[in-house]
PDB file of N, CA, C and O in Angstrom:
ATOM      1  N   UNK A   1      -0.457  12.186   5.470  1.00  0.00           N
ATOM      2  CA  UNK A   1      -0.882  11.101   4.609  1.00  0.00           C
ATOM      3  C   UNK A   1      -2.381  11.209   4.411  1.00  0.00           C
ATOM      4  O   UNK A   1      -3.198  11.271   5.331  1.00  0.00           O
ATOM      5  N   UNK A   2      -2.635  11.223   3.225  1.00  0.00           N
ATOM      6  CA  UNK A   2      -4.256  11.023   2.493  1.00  0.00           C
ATOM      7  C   UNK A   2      -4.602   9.472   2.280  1.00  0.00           C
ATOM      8  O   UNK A   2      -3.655   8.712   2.082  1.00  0.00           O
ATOM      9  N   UNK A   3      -5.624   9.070   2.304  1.00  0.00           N
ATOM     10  CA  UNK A   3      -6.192   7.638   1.605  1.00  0.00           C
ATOM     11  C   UNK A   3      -7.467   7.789   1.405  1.00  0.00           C
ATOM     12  O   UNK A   3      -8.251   8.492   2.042  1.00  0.00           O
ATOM     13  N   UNK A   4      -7.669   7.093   0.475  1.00  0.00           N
ATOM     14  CA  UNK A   4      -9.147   6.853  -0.047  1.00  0.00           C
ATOM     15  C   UNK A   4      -9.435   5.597  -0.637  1.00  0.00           C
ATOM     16  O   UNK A   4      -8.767   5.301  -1.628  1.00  0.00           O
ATOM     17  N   UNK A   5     -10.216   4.864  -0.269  1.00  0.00           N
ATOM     18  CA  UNK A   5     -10.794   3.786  -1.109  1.00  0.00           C
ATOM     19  C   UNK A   5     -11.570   4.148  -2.644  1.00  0.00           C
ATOM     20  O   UNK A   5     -12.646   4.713  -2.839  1.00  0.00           O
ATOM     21  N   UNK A   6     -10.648   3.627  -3.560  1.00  0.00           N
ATOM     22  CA  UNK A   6     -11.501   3.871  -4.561  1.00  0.00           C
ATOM     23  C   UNK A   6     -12.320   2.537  -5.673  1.00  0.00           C
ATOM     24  O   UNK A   6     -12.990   2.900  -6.640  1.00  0.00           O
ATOM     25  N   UNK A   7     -12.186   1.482  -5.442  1.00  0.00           N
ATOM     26  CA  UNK A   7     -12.408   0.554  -5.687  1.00  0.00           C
ATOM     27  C   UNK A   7     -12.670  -0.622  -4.636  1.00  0.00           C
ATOM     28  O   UNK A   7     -11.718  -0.760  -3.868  1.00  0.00           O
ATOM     29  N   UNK A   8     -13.693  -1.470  -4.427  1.00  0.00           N
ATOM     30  CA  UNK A   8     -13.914  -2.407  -3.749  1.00  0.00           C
ATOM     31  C   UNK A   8     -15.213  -3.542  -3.938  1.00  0.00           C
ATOM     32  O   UNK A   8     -16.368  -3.255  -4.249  1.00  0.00           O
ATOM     33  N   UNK A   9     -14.633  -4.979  -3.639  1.00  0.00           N
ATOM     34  CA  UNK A   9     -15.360  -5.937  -3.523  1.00  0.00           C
ATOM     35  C   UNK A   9     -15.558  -7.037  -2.689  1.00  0.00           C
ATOM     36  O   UNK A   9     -14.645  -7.010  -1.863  1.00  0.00           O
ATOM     37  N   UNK A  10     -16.160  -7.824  -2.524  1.00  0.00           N
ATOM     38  CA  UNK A  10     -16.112  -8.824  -1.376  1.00  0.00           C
ATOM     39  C   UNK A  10     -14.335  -9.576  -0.933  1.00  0.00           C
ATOM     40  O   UNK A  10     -13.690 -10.513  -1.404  1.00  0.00           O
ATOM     41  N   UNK A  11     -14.179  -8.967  -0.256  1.00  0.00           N
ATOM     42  CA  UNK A  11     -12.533  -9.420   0.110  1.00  0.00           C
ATOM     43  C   UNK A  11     -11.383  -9.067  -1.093  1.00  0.00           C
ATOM     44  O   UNK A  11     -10.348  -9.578  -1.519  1.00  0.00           O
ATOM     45  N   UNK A  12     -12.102  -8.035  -1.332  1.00  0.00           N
ATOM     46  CA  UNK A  12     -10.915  -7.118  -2.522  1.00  0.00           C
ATOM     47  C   UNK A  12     -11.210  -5.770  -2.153  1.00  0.00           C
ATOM     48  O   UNK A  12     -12.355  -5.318  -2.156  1.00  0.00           O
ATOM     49  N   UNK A  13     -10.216  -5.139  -1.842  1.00  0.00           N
ATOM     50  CA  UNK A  13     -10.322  -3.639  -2.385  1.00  0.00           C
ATOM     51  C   UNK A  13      -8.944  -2.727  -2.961  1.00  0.00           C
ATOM     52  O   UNK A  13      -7.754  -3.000  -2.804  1.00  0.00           O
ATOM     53  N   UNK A  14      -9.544  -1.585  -3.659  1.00  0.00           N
ATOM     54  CA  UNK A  14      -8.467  -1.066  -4.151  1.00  0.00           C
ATOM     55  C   UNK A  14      -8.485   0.342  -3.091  1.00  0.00           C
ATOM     56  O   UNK A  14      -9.539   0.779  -2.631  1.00  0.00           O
ATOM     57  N   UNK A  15      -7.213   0.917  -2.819  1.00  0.00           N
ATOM     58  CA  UNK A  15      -6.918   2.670  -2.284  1.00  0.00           C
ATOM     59  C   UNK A  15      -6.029   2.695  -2.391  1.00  0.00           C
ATOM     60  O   UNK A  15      -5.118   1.867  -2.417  1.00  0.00           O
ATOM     61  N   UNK A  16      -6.167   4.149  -2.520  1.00  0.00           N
ATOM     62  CA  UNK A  16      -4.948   5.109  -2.750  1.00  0.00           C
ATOM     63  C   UNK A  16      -4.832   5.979  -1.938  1.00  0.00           C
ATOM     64  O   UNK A  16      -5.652   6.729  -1.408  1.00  0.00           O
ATOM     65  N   UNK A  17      -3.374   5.817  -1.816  1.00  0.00           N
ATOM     66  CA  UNK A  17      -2.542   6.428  -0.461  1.00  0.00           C
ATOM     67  C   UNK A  17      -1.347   7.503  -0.779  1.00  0.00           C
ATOM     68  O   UNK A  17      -0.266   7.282  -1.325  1.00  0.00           O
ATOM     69  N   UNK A  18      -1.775   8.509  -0.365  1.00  0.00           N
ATOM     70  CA  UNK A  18      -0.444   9.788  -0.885  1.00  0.00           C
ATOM     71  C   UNK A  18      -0.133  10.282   0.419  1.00  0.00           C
ATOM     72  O   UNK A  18      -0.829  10.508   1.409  1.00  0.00           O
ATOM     73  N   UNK A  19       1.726  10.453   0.041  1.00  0.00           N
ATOM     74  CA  UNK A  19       2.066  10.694   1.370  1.00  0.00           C
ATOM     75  C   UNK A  19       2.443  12.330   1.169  1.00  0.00           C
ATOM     76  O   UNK A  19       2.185  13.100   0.244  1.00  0.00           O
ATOM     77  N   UNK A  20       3.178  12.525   2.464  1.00  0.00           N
ATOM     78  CA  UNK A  20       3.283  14.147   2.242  1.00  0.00           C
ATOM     79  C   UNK A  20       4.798  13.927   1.949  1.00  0.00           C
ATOM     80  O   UNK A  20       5.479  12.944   2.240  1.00  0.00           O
ATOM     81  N   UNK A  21       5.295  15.469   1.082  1.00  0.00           N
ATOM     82  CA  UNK A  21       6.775  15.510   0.911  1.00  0.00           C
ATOM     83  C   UNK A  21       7.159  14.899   2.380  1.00  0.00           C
ATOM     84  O   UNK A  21       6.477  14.481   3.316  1.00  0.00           O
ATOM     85  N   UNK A  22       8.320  15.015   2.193  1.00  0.00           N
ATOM     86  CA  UNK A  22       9.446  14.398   3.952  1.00  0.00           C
ATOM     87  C   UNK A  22       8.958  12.893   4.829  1.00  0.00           C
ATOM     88  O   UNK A  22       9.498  12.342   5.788  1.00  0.00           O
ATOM     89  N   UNK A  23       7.648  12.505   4.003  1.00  0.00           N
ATOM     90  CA  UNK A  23       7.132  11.463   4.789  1.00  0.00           C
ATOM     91  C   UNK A  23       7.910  10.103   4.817  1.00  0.00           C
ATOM     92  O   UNK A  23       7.902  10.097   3.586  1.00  0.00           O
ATOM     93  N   UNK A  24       8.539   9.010   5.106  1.00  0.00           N
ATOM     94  CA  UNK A  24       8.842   7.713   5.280  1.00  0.00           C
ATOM     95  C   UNK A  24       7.922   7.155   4.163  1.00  0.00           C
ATOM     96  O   UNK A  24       6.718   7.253   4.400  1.00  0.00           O
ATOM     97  N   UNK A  25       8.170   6.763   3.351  1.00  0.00           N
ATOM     98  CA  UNK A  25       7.332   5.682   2.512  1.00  0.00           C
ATOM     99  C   UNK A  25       6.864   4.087   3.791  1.00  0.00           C
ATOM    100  O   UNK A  25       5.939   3.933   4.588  1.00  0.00           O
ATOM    101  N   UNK A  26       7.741   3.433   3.497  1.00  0.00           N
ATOM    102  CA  UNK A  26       8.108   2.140   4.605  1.00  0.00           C
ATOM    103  C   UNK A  26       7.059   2.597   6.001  1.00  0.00           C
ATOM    104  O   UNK A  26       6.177   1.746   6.120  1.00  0.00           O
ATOM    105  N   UNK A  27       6.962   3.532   6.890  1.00  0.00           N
ATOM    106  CA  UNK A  27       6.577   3.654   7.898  1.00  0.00           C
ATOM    107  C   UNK A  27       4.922   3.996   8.165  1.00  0.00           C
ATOM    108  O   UNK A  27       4.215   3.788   9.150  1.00  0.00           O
ATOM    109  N   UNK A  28       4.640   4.594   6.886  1.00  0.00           N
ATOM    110  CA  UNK A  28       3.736   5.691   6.778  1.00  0.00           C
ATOM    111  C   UNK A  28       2.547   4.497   6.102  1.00  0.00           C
ATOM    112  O   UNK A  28       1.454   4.257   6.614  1.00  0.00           O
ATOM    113  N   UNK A  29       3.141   3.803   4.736  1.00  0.00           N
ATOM    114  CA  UNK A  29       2.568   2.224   4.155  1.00  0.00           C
ATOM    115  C   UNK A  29       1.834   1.722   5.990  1.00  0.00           C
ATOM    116  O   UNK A  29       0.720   1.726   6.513  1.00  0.00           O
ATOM    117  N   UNK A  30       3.078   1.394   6.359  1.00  0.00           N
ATOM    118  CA  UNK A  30       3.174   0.516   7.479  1.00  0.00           C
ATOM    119  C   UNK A  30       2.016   0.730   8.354  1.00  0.00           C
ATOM    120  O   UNK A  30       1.198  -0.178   8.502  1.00  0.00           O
ATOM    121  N   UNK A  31       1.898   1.725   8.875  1.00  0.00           N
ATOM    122  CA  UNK A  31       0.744   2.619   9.656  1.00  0.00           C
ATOM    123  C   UNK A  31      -0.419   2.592   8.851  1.00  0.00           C
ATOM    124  O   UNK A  31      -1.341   2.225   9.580  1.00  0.00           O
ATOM    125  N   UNK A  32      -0.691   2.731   8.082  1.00  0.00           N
ATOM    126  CA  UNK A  32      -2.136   2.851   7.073  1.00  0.00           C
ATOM    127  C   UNK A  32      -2.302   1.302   7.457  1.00  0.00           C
ATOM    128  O   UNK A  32      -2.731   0.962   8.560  1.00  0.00           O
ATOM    129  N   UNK A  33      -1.957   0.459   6.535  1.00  0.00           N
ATOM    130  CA  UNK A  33      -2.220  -0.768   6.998  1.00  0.00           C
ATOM    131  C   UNK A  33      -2.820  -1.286   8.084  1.00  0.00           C
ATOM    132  O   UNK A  33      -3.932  -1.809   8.020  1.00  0.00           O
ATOM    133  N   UNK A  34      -2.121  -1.181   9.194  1.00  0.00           N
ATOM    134  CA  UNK A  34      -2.323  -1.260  10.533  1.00  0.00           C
ATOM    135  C   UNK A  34      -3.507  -0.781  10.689  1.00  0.00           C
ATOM    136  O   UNK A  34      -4.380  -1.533  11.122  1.00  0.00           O
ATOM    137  N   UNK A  35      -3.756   0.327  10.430  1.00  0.00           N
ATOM    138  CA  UNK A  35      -5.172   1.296  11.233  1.00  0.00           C
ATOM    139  C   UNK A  35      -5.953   0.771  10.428  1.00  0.00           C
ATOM    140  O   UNK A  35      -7.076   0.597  10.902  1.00  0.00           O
ATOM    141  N   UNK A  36      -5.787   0.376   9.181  1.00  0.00           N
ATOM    142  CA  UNK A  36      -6.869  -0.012   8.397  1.00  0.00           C
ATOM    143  C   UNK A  36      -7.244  -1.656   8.141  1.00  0.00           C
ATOM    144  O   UNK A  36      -8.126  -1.946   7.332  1.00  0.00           O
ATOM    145  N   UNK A  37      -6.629  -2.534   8.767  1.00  0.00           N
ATOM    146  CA  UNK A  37      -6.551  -3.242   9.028  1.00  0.00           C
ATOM    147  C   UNK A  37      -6.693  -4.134   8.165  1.00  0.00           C
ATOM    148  O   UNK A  37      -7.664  -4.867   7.974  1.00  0.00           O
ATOM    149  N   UNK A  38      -5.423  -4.063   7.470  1.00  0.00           N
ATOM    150  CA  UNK A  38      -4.937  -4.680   6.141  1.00  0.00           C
ATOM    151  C   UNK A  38      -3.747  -5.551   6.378  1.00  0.00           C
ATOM    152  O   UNK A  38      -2.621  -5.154   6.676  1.00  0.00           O
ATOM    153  N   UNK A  39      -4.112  -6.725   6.218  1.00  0.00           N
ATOM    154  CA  UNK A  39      -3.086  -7.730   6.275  1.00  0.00           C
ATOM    155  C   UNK A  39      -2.157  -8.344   5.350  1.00  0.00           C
ATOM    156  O   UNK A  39      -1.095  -8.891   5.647  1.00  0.00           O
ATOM    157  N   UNK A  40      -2.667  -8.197   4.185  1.00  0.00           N
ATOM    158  CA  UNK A  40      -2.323  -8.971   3.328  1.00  0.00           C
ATOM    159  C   UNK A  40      -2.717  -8.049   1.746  1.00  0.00           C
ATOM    160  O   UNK A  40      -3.826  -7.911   1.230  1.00  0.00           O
ATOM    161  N   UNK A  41      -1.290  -7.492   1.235  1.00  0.00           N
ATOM    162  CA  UNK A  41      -2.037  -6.378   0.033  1.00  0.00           C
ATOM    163  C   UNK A  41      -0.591  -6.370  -1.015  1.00  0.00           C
ATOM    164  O   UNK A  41       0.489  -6.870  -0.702  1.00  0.00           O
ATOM    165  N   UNK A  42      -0.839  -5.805  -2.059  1.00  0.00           N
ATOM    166  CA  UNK A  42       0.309  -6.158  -2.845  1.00  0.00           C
ATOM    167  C   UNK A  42       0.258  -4.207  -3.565  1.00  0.00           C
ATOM    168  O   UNK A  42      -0.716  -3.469  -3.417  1.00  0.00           O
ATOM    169  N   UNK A  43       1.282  -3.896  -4.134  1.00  0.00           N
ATOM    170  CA  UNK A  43       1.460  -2.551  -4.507  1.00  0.00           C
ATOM    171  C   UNK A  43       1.669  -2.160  -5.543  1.00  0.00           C
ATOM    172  O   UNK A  43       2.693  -2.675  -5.991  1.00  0.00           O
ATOM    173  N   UNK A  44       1.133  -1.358  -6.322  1.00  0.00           N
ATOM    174  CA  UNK A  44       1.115  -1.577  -7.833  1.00  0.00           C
ATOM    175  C   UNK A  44       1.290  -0.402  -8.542  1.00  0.00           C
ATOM    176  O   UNK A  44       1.472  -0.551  -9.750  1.00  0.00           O
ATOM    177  N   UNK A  45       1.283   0.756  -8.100  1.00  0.00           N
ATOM    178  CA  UNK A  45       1.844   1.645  -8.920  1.00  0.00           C
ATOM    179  C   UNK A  45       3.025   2.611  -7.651  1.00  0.00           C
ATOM    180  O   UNK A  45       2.773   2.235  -6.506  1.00  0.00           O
ATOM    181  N   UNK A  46       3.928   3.471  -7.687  1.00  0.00           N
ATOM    182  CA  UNK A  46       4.481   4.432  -6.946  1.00  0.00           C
ATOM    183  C   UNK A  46       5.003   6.127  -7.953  1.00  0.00           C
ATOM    184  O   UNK A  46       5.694   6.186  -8.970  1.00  0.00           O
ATOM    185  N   UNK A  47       4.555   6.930  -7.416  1.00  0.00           N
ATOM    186  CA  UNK A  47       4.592   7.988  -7.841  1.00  0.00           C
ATOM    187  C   UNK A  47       5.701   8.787  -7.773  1.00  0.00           C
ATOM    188  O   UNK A  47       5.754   9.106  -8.961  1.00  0.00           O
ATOM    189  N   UNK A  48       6.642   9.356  -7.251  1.00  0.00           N
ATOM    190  CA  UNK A  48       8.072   9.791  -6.691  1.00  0.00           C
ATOM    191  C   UNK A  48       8.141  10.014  -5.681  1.00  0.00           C
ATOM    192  O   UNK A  48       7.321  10.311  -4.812  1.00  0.00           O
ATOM    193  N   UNK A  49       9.526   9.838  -5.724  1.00  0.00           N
ATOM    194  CA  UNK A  49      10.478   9.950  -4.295  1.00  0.00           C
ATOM    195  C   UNK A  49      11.734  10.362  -4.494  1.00  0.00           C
ATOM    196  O   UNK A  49      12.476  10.199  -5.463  1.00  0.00           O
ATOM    197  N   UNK A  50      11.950  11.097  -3.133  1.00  0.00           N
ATOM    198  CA  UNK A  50      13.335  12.040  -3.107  1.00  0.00           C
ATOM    199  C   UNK A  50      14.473  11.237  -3.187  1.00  0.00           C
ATOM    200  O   UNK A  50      15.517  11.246  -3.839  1.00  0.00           O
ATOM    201  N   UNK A  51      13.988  10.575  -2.372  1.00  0.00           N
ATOM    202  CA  UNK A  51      15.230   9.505  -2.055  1.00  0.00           C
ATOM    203  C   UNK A  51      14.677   7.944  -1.393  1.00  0.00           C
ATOM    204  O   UNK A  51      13.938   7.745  -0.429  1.00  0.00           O
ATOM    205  N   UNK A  52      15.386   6.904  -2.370  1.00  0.00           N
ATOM    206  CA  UNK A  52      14.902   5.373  -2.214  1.00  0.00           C
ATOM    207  C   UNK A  52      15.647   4.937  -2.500  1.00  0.00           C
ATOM    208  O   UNK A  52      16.487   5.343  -3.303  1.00  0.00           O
ATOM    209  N   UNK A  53      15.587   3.474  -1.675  1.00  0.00           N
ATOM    210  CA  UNK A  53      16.034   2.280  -1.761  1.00  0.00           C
ATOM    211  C   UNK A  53      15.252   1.094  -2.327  1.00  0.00           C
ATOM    212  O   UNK A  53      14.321   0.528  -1.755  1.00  0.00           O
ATOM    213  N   UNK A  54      15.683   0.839  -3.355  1.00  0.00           N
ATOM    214  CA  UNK A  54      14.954  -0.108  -4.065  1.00  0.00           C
ATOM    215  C   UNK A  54      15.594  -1.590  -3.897  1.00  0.00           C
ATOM    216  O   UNK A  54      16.638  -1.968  -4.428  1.00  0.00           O
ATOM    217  N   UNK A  55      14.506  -2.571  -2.801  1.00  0.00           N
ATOM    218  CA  UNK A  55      14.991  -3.772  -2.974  1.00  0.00           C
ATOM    219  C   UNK A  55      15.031  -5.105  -3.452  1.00  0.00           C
ATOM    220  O   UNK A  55      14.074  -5.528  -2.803  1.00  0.00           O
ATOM    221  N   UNK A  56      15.454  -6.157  -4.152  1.00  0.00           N
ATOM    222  CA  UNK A  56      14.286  -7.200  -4.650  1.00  0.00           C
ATOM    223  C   UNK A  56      15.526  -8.722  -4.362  1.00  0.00           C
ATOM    224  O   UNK A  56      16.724  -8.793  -4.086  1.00  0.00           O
ATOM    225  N   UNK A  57      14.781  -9.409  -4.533  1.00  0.00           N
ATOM    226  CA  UNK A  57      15.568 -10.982  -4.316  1.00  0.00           C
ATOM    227  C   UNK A  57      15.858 -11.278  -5.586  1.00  0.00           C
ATOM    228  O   UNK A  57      15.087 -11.218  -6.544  1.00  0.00           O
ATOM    229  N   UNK A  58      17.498 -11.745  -5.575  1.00  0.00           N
ATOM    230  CA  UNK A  58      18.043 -12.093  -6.824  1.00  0.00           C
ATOM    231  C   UNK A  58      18.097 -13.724  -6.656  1.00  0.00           C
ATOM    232  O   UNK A  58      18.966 -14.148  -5.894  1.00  0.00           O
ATOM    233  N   UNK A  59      17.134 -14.791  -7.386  1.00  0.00           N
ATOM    234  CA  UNK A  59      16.993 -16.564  -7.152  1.00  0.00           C
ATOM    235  C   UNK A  59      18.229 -16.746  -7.286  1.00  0.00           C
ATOM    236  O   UNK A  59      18.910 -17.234  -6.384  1.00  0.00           O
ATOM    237  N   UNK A  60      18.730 -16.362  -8.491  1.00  0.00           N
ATOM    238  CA  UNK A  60      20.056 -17.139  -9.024  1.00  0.00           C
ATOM    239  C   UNK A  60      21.151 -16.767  -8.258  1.00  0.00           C
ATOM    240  O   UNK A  60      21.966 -17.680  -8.119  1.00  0.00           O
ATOM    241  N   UNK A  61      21.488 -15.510  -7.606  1.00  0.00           N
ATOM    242  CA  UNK A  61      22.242 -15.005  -6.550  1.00  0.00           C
ATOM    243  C   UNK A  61      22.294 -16.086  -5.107  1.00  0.00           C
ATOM    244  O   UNK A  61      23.186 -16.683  -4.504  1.00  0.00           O
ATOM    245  N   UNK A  62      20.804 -15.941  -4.970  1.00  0.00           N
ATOM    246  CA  UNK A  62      20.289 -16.247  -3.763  1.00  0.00           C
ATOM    247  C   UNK A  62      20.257 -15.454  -3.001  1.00  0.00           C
ATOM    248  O   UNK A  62      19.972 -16.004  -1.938  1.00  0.00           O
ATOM    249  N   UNK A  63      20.438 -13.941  -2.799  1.00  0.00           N
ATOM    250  CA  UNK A  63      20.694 -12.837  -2.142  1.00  0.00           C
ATOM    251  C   UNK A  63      19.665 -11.670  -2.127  1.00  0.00           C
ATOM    252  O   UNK A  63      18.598 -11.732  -2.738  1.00  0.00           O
ATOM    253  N   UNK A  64      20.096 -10.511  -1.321  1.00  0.00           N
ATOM    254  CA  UNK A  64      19.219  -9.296  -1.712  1.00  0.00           C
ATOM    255  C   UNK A  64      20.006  -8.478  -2.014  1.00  0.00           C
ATOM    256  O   UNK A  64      21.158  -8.278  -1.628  1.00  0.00           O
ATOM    257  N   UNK A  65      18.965  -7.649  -3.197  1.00  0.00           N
ATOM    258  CA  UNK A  65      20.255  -7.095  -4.303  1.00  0.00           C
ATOM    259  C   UNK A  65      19.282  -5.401  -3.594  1.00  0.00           C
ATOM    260  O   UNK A  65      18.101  -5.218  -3.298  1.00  0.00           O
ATOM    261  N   UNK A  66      20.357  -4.595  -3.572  1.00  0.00           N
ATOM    262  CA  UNK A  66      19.579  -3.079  -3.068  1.00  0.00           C
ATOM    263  C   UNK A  66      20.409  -1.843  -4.431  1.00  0.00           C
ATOM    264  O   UNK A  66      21.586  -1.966  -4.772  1.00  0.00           O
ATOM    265  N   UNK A  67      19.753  -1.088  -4.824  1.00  0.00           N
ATOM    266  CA  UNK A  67      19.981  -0.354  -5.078  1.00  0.00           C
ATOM    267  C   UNK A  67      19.364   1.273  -4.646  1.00  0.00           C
ATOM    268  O   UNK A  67      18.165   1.538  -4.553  1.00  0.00           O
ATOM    269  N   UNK A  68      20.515   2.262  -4.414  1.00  0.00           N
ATOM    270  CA  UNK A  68      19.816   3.179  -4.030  1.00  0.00           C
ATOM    271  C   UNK A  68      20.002   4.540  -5.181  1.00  0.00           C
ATOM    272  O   UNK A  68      20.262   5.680  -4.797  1.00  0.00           O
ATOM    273  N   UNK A  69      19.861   4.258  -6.259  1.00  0.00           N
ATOM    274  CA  UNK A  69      19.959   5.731  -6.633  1.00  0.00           C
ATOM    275  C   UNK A  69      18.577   5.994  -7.330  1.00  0.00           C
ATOM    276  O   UNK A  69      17.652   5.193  -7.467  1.00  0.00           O
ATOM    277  N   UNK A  70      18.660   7.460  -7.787  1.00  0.00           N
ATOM    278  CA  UNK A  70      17.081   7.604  -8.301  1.00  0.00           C
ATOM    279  C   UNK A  70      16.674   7.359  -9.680  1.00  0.00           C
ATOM    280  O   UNK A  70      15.668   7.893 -10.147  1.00  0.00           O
ATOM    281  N   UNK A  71      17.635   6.345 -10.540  1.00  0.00           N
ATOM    282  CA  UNK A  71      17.669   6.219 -11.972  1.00  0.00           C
ATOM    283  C   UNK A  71      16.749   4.571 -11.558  1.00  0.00           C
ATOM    284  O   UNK A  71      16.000   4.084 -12.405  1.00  0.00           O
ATOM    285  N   UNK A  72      16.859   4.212 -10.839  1.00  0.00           N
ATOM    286  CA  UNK A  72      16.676   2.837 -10.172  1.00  0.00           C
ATOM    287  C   UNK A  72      15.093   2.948  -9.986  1.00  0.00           C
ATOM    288  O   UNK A  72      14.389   2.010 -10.357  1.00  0.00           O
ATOM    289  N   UNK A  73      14.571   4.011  -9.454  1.00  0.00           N
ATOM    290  CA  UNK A  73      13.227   3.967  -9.481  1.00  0.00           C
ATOM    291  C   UNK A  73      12.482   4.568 -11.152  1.00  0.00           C
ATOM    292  O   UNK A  73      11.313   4.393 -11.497  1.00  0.00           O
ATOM    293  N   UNK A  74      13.488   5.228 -11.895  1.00  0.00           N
ATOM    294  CA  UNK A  74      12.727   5.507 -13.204  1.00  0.00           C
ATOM    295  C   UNK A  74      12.720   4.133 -14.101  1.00  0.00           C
ATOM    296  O   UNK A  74      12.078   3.900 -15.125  1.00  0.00           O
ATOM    297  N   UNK A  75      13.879   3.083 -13.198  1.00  0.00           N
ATOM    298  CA  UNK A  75      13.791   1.903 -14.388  1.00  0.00           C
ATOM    299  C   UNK A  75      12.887   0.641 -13.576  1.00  0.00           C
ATOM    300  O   UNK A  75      13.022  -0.538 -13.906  1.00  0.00           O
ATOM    301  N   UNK A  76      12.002   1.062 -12.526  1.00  0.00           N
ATOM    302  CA  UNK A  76      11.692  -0.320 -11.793  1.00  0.00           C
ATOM    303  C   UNK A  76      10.745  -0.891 -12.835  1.00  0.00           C
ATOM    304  O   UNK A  76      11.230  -1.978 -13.149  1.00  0.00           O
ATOM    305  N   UNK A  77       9.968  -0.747 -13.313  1.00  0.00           N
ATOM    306  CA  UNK A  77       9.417  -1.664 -14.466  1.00  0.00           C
ATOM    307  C   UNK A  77       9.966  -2.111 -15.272  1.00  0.00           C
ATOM    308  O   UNK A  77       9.523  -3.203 -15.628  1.00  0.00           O
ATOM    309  N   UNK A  78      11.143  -1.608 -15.991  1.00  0.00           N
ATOM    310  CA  UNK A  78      11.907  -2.629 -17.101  1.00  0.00           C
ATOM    311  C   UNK A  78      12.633  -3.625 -16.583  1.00  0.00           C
ATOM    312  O   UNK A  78      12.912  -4.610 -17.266  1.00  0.00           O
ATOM    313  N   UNK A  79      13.013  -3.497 -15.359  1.00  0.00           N
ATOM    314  CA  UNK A  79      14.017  -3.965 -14.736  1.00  0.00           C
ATOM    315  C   UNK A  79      13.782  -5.548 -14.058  1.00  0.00           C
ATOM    316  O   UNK A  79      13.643  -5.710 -12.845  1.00  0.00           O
ATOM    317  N   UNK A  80      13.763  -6.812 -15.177  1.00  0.00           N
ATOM    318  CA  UNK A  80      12.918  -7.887 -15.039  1.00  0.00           C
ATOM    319  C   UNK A  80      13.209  -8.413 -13.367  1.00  0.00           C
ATOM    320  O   UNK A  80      12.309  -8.929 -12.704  1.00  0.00           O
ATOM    321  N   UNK A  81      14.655  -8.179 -12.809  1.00  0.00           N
ATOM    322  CA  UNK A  81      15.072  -8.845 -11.673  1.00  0.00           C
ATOM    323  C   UNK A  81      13.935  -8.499 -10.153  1.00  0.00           C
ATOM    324  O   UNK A  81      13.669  -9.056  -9.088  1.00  0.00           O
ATOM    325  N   UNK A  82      13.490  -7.081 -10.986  1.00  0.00           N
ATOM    326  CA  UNK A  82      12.539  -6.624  -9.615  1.00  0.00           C
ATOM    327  C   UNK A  82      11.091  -6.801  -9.377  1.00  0.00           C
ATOM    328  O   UNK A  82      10.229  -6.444  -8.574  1.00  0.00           O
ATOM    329  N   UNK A  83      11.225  -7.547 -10.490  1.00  0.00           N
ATOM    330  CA  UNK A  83       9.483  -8.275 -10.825  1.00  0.00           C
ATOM    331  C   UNK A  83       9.559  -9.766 -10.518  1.00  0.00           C
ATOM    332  O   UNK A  83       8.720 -10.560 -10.942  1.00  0.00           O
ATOM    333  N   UNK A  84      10.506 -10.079  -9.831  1.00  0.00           N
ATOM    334  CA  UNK A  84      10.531 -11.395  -8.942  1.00  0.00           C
ATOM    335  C   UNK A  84      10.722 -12.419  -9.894  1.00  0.00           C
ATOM    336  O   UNK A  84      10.329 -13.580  -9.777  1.00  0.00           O
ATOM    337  N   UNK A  85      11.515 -11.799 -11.103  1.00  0.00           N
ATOM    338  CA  UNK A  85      11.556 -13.424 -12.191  1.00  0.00           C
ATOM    339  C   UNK A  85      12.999 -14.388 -11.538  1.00  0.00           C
ATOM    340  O   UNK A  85      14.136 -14.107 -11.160  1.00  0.00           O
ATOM    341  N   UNK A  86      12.376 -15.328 -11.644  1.00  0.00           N
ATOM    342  CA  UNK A  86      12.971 -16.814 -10.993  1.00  0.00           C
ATOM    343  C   UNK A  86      14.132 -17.350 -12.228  1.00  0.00           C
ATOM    344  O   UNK A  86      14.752 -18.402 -12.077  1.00  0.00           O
TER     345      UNK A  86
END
């Protein structure tokens, strides 16, 4: 895993974090954080992956809706349910 800060301001910053092929997304996030001592951050772009699970809360369900195939990550932006609409 690489990171770099490339943007920052008083209790804002922006970095970017690339993992290596075979790496854990979930674990690897998880660990950066930690060491970097980031509590509280939101995620805004993702680049590819071999294989994912894409998860989001369905209101009207009331549930968690998972999908795992890889058409699922080419549609996560159109896909209004995963942008947390209520």
């Amino acid at each position: 895993m690489k990171s770099r800060k490339i943007a920052g301001d008083a209790g804002a910053e922006t970095r970017i974090v690339i993992l290596e092929s075979g790496e854990e997304a979930f674990a690897a996030l998880t660990k950066f954080a930690n060491e970097a001592g980031i509590t509280a951050a939101s995620l805004t772009a993702i680049g590819a992956f071999e294989n994912a699970t894409v998860g989001w809360f369905d209101f009207e369900k009331k549930n968690l809706q998972e999908n795992r195939n890889r058409a699922a990550m080419r549609s996560l932006e159109r896909d209004r349910r995963c942008c947390g609409r209520r």
